[in-house]
VEXGU-629041 format. One record per residue (C-alpha): x, y, z; residue in one letter. Coordinates in steps of 0.5 Angstrom, whole numbers, plus 500, padded with zeros to 3 digits. Layout:
BEGIN
XYZA...
***
This chain:
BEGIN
027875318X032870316X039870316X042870310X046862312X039860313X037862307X043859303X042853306X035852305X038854296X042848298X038843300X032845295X037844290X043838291X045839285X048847286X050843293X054839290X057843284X059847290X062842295X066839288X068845287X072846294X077843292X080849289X080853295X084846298X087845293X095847295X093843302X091837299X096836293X103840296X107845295X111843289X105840285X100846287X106850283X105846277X098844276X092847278X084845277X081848271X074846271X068839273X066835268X061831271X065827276X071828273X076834275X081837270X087839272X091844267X099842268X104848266X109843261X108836259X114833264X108834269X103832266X106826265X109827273X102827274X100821270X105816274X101820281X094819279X092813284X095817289X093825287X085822286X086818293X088825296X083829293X077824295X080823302X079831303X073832300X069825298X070819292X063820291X064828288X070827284X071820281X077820276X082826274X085829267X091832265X091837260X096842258X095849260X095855256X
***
């Protein structure tokens, strides 16, 4: 009988894309970690669209925080969980 990780990482291995969804999506667990305390309080991640992650901002002041922080935000979350998953990034209001 299989232990129940062998069983997942056989999933995975047989579908990359699940994988790859999966490791893309980490970065909701990681998110405080990644972007720090004072941004994580002001924009969350909100959904994938294809390789770009869509993070919703609590008012327009952050989002265009965020836009002036953009190449330094993606460069953090590409270091933390690879360029490859996450190409770009998009702010949106969130409701």
């Amino acid at each position: 009988m299989q232990r129940l990780g062998e069983l997942l990482t056989e999933l995975l291995r047989q579908r990359p894309t699940l994988a790859r969804k999966m490791q893309q999506h980490s970065i909701w667990d990681r998110w405080e970690e990644v972007v720090g305390d004072k941004i994580a309080a002001a924009a969350v991640p909100v959904r994938m669209k294809g390789t770009t992650l869509v993070i919703g901002v609590s008012n327009s002041t952050w989002m265009q925080e965020l836009t002036y922080l953009k190449p330094e935000l993606l460069a953090k979350i590409q270091k933390a969980i690879g360029p490859e998953l996450i190409a770009d990034i998009r702010c949106e209001l969130a409701p």
